[in-house]
PDB file of N, CA, C and O in Angstrom:
ATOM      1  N   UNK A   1     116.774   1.864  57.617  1.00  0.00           N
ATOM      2  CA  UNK A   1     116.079   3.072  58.020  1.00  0.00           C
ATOM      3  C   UNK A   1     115.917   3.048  59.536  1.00  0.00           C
ATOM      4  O   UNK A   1     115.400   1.999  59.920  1.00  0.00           O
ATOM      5  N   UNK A   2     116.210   3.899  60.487  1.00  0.00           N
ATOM      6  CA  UNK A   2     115.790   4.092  61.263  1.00  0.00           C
ATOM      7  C   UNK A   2     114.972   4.453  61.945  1.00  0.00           C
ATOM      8  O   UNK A   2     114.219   5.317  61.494  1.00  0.00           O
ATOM      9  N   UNK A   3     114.750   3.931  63.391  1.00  0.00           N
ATOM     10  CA  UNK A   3     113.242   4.476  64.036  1.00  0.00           C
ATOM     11  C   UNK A   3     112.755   6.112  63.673  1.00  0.00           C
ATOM     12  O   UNK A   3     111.705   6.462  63.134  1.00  0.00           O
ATOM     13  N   UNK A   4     113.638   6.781  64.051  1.00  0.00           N
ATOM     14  CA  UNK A   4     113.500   8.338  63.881  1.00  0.00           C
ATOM     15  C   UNK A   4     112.856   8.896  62.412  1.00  0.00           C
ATOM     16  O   UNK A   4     112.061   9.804  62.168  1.00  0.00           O
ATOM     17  N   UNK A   5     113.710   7.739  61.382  1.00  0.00           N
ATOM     18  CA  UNK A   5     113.682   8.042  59.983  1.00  0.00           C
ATOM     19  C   UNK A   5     112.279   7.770  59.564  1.00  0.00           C
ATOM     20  O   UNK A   5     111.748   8.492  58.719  1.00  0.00           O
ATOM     21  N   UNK A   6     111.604   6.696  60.147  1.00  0.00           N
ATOM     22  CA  UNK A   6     110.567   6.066  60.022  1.00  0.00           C
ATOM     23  C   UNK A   6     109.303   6.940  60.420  1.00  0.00           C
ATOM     24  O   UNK A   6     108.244   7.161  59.832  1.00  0.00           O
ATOM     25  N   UNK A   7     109.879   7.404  61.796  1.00  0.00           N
ATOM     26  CA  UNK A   7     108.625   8.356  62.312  1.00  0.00           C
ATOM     27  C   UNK A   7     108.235   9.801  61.709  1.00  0.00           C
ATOM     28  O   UNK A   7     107.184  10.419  61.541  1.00  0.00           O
ATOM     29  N   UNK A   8     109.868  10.075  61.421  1.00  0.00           N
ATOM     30  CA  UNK A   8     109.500  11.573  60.513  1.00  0.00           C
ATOM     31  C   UNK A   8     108.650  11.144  59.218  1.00  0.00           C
ATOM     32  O   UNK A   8     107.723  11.914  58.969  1.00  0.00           O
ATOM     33  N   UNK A   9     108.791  10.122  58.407  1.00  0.00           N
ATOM     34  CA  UNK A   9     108.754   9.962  57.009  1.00  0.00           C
ATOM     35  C   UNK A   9     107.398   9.265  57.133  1.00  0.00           C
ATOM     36  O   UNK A   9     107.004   8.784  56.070  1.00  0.00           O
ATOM     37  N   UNK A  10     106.407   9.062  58.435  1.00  0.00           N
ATOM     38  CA  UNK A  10     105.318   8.840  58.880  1.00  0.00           C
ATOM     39  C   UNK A  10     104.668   9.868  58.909  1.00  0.00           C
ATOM     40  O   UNK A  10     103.474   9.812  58.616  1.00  0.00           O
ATOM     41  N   UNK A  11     105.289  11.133  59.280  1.00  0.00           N
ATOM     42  CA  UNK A  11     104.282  12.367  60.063  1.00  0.00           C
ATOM     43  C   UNK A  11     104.487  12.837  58.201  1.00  0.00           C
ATOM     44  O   UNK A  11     103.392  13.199  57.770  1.00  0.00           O
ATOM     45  N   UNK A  12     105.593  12.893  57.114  1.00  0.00           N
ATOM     46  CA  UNK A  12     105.280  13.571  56.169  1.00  0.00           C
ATOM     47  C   UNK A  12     104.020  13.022  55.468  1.00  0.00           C
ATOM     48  O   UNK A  12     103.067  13.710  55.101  1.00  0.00           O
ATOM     49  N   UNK A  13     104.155  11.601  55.326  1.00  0.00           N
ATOM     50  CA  UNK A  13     103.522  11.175  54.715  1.00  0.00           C
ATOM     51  C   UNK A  13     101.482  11.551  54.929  1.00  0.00           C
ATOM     52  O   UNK A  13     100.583  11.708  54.103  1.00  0.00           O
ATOM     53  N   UNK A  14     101.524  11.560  56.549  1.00  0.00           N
ATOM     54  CA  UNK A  14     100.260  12.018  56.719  1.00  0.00           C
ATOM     55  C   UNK A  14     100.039  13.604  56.386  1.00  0.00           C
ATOM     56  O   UNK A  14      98.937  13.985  55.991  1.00  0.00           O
ATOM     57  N   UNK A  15     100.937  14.356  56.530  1.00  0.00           N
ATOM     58  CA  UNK A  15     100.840  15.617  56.063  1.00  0.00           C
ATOM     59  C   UNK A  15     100.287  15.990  54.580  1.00  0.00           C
ATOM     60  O   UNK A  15      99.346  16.719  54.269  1.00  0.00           O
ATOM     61  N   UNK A  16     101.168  15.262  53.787  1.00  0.00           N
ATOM     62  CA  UNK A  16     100.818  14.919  51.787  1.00  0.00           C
ATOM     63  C   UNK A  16      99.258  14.230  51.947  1.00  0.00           C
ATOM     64  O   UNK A  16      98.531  14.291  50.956  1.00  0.00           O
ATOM     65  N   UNK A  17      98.912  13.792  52.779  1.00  0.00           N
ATOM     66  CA  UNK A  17      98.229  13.339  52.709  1.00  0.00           C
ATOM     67  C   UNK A  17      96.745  14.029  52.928  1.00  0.00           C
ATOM     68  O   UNK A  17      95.765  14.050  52.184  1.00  0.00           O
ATOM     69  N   UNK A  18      96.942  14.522  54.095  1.00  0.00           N
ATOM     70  CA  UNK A  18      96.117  15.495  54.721  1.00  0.00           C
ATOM     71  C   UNK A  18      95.925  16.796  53.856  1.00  0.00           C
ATOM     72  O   UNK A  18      94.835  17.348  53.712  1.00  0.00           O
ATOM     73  N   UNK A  19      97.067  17.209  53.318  1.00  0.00           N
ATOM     74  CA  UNK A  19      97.166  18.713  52.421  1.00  0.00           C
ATOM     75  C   UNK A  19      96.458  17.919  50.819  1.00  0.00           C
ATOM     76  O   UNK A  19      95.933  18.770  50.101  1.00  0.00           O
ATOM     77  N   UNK A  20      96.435  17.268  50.561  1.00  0.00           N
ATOM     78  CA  UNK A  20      96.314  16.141  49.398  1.00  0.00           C
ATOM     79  C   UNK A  20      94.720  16.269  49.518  1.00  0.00           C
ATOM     80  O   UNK A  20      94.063  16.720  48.579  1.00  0.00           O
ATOM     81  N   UNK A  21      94.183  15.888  50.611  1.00  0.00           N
ATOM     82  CA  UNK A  21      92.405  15.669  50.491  1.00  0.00           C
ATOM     83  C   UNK A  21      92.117  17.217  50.712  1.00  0.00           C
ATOM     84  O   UNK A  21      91.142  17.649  50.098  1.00  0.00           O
ATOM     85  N   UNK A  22      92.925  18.236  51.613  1.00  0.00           N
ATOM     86  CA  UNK A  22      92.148  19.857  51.614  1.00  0.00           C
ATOM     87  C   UNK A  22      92.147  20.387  49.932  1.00  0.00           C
ATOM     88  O   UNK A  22      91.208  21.058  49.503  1.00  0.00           O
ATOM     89  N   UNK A  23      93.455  19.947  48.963  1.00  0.00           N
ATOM     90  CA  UNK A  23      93.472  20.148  47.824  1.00  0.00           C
ATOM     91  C   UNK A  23      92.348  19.875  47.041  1.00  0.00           C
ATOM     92  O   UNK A  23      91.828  20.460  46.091  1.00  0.00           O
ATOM     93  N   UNK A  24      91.985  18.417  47.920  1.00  0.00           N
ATOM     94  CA  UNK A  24      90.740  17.598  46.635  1.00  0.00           C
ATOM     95  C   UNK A  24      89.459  18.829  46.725  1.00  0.00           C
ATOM     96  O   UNK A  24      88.908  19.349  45.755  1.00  0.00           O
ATOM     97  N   UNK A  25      89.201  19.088  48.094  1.00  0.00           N
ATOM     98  CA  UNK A  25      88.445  20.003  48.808  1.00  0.00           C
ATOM     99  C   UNK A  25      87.898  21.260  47.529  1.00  0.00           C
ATOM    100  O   UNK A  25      86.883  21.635  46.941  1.00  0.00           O
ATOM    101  N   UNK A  26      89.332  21.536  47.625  1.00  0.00           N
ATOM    102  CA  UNK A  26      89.674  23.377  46.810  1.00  0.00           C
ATOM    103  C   UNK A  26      89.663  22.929  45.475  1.00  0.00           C
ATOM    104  O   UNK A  26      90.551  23.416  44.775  1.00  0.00           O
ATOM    105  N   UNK A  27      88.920  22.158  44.953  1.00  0.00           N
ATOM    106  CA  UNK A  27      88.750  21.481  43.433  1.00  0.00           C
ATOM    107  C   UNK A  27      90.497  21.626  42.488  1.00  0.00           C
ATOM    108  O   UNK A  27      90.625  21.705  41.267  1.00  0.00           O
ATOM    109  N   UNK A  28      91.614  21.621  43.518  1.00  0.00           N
ATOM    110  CA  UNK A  28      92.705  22.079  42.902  1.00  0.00           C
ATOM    111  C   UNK A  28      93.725  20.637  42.924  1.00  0.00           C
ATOM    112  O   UNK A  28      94.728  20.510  43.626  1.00  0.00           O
ATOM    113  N   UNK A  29      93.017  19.320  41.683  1.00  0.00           N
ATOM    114  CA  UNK A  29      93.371  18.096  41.900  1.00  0.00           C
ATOM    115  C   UNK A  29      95.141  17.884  40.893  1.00  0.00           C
ATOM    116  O   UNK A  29      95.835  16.867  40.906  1.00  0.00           O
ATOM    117  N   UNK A  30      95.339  18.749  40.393  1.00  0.00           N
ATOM    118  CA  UNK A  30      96.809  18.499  39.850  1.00  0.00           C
ATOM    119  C   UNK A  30      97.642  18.919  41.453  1.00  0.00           C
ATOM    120  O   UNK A  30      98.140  18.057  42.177  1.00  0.00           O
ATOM    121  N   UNK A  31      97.642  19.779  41.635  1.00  0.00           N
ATOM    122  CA  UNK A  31      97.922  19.926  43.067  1.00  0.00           C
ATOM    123  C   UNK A  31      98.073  18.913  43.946  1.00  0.00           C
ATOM    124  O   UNK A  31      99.055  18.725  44.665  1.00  0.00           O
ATOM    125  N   UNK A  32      96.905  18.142  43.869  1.00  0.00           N
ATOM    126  CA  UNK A  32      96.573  16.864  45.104  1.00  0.00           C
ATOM    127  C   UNK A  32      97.115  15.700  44.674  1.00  0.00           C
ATOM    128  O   UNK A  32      97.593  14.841  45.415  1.00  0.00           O
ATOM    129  N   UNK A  33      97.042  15.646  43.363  1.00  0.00           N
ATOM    130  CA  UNK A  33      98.233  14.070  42.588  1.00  0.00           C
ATOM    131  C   UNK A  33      99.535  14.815  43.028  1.00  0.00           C
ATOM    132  O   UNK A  33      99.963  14.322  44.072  1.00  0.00           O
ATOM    133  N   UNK A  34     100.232  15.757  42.602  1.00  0.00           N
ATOM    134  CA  UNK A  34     101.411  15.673  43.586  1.00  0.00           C
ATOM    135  C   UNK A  34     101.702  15.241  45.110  1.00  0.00           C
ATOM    136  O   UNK A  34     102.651  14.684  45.660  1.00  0.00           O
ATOM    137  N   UNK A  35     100.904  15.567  45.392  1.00  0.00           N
ATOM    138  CA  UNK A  35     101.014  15.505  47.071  1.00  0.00           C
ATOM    139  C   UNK A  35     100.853  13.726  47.024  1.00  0.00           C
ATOM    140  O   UNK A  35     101.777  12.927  47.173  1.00  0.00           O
ATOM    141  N   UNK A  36      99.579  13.440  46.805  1.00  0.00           N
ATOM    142  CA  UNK A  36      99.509  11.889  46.832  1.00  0.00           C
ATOM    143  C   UNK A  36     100.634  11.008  45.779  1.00  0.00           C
ATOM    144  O   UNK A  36     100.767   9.792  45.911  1.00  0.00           O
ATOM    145  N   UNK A  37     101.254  11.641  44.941  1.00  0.00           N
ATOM    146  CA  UNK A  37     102.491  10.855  44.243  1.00  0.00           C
ATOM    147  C   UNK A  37     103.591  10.852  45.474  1.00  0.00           C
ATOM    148  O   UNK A  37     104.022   9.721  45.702  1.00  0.00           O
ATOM    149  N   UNK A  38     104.157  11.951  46.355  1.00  0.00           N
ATOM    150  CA  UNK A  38     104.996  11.762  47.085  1.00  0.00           C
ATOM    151  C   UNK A  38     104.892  10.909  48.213  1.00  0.00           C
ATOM    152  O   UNK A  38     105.719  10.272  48.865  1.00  0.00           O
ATOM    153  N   UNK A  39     103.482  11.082  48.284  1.00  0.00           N
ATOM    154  CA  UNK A  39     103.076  10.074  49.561  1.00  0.00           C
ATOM    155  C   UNK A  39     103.081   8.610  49.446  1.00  0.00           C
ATOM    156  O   UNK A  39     103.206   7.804  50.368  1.00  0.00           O
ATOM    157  N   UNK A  40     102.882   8.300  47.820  1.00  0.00           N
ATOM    158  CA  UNK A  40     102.554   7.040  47.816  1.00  0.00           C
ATOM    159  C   UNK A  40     104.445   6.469  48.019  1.00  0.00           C
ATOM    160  O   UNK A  40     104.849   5.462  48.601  1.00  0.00           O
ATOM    161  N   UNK A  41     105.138   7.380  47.413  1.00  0.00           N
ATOM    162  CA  UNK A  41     106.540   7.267  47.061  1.00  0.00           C
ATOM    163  C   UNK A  41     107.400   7.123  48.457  1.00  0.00           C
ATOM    164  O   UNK A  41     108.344   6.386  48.742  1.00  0.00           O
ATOM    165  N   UNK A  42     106.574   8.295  49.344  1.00  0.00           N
ATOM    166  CA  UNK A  42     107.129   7.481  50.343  1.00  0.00           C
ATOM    167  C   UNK A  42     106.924   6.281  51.475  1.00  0.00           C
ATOM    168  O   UNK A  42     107.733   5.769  52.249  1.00  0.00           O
ATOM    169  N   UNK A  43     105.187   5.992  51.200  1.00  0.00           N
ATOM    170  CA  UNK A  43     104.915   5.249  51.620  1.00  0.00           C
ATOM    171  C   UNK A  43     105.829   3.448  51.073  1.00  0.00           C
ATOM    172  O   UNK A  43     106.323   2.605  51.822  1.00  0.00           O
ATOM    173  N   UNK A  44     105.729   3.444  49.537  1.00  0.00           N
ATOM    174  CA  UNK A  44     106.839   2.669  49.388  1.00  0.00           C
ATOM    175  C   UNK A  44     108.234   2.199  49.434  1.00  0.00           C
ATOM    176  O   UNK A  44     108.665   1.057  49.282  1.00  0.00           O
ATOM    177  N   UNK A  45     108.899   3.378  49.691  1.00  0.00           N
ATOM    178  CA  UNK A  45     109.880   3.744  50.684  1.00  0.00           C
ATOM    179  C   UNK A  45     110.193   2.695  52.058  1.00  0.00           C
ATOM    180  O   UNK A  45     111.158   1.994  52.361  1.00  0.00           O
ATOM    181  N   UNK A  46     108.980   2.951  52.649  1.00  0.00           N
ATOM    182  CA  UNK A  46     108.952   2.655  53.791  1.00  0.00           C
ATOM    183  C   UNK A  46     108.516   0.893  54.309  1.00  0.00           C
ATOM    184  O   UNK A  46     108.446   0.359  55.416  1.00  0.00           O
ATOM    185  N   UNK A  47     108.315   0.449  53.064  1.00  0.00           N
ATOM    186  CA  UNK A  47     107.969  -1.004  53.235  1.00  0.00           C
ATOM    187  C   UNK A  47     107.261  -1.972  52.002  1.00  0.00           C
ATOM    188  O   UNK A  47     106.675  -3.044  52.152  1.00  0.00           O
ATOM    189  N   UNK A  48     107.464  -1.385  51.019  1.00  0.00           N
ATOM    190  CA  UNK A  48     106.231  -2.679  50.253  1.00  0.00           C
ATOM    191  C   UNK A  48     105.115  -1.339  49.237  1.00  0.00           C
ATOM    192  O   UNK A  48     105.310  -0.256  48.686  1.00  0.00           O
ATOM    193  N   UNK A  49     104.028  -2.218  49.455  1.00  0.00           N
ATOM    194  CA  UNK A  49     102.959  -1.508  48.146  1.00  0.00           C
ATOM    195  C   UNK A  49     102.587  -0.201  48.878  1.00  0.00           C
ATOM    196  O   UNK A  49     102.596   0.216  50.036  1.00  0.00           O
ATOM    197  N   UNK A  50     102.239   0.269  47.589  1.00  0.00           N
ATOM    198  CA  UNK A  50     101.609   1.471  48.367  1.00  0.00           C
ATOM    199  C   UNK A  50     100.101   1.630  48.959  1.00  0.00           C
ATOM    200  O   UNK A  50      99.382   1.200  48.057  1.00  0.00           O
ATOM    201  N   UNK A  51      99.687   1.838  49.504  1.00  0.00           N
ATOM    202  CA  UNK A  51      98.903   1.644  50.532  1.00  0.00           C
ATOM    203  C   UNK A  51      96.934   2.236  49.775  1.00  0.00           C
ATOM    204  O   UNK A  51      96.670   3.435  49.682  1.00  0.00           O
ATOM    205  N   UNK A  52      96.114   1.374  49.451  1.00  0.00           N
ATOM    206  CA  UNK A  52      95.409   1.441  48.803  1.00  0.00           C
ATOM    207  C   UNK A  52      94.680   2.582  48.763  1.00  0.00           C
ATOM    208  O   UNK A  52      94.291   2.932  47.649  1.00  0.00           O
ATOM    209  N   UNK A  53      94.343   3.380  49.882  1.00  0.00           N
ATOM    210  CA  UNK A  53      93.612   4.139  50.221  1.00  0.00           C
ATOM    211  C   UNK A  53      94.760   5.240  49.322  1.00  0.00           C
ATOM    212  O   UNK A  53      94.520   5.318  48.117  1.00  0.00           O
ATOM    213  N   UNK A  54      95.465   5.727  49.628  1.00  0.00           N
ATOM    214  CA  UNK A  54      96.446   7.106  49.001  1.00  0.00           C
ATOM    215  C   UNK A  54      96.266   6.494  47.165  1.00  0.00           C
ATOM    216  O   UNK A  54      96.103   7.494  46.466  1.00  0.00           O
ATOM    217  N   UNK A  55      96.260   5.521  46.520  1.00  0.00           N
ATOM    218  CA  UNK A  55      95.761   4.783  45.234  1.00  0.00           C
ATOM    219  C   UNK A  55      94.319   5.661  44.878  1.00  0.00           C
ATOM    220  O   UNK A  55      94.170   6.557  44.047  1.00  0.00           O
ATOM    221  N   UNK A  56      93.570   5.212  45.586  1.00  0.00           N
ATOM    222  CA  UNK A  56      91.885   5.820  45.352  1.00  0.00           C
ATOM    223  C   UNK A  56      92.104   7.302  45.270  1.00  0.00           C
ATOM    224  O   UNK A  56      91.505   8.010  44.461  1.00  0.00           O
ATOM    225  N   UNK A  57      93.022   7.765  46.171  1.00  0.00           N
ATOM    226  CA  UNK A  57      92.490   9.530  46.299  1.00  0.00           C
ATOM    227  C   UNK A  57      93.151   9.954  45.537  1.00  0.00           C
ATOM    228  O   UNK A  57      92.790  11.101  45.274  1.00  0.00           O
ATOM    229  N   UNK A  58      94.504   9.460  44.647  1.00  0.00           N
ATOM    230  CA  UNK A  58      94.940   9.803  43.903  1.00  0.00           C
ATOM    231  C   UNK A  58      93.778   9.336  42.414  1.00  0.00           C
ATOM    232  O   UNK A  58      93.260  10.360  41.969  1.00  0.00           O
ATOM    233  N   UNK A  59      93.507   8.546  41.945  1.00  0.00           N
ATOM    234  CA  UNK A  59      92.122   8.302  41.202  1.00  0.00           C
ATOM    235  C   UNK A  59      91.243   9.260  41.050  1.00  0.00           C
ATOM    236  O   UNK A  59      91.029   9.961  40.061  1.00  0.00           O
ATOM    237  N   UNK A  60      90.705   9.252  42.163  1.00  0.00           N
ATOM    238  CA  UNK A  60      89.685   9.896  42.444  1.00  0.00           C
ATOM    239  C   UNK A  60      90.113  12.442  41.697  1.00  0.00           C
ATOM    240  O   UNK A  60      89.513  13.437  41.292  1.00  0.00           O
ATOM    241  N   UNK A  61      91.358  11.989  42.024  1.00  0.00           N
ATOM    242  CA  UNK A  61      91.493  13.655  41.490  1.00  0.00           C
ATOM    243  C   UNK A  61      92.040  13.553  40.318  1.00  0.00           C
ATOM    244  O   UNK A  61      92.286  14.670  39.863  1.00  0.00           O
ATOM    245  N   UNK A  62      92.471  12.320  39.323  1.00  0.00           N
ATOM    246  CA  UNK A  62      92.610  11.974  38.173  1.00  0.00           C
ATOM    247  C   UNK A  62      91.561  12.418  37.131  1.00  0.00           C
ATOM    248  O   UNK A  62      91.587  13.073  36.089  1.00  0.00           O
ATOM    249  N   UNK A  63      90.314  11.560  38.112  1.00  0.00           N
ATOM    250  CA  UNK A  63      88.693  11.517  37.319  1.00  0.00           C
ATOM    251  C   UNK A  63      88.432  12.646  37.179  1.00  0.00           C
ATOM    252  O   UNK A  63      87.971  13.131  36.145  1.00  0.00           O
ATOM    253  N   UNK A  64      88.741  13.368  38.420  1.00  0.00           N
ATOM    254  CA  UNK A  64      88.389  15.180  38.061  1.00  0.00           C
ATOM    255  C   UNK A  64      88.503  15.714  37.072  1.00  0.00           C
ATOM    256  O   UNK A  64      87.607  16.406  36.586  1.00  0.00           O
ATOM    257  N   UNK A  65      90.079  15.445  36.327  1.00  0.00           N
ATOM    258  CA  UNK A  65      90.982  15.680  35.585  1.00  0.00           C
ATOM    259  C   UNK A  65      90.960  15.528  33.796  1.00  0.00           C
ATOM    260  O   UNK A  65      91.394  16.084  32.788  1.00  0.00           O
ATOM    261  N   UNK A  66      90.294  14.594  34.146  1.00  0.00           N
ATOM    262  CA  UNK A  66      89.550  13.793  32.623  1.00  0.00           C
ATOM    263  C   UNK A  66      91.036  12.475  32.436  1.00  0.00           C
ATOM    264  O   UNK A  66      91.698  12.347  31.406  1.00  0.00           O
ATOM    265  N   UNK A  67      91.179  11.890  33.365  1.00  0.00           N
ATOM    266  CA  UNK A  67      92.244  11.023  33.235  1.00  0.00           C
ATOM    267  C   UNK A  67      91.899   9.708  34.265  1.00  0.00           C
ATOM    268  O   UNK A  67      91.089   9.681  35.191  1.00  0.00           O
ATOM    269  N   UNK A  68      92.554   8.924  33.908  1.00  0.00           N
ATOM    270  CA  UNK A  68      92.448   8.111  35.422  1.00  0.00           C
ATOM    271  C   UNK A  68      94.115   7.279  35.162  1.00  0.00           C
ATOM    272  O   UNK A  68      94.708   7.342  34.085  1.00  0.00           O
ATOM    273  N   UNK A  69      94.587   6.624  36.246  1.00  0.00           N
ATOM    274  CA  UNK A  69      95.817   5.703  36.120  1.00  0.00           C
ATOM    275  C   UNK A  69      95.865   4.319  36.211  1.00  0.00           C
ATOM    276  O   UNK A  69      96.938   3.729  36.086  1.00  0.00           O
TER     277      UNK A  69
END
């Protein structure tokens, strides 16, 4: 992967991420597990586990849900 590849697939990831918690916001959490599934997907992508914090917020709009993972 390259630097470039790395930095774009950095700025998406904060984006899913960012649009992911305004979702949690707008009580619209099937919405926000997508966003945080791609994020985590590409966060693993990009090196190893997925990164604990994007784990919780995905949880966290599960519980909403009547589910958890």
């Amino acid at each position: 992967m390259t630097e470039q590849n790395k930095e774009d697939n950095s700025e998406l990831l904060l984006e899913l991420v960012d649009k992911g918690i305004a979702l949690q916001r707008e009580e619209k959490h099937k919405e926000a597990i997508a966003c945080f599934d791609e994020a985590i997907s590409i966060d693993k992508d990009m090196g190893g586990e997925a990164d604990s914090n994007l784990l919780l917020l995905k949880d966290n709009s599960l519980k909403k849900i009547g589910k958890s993972d």
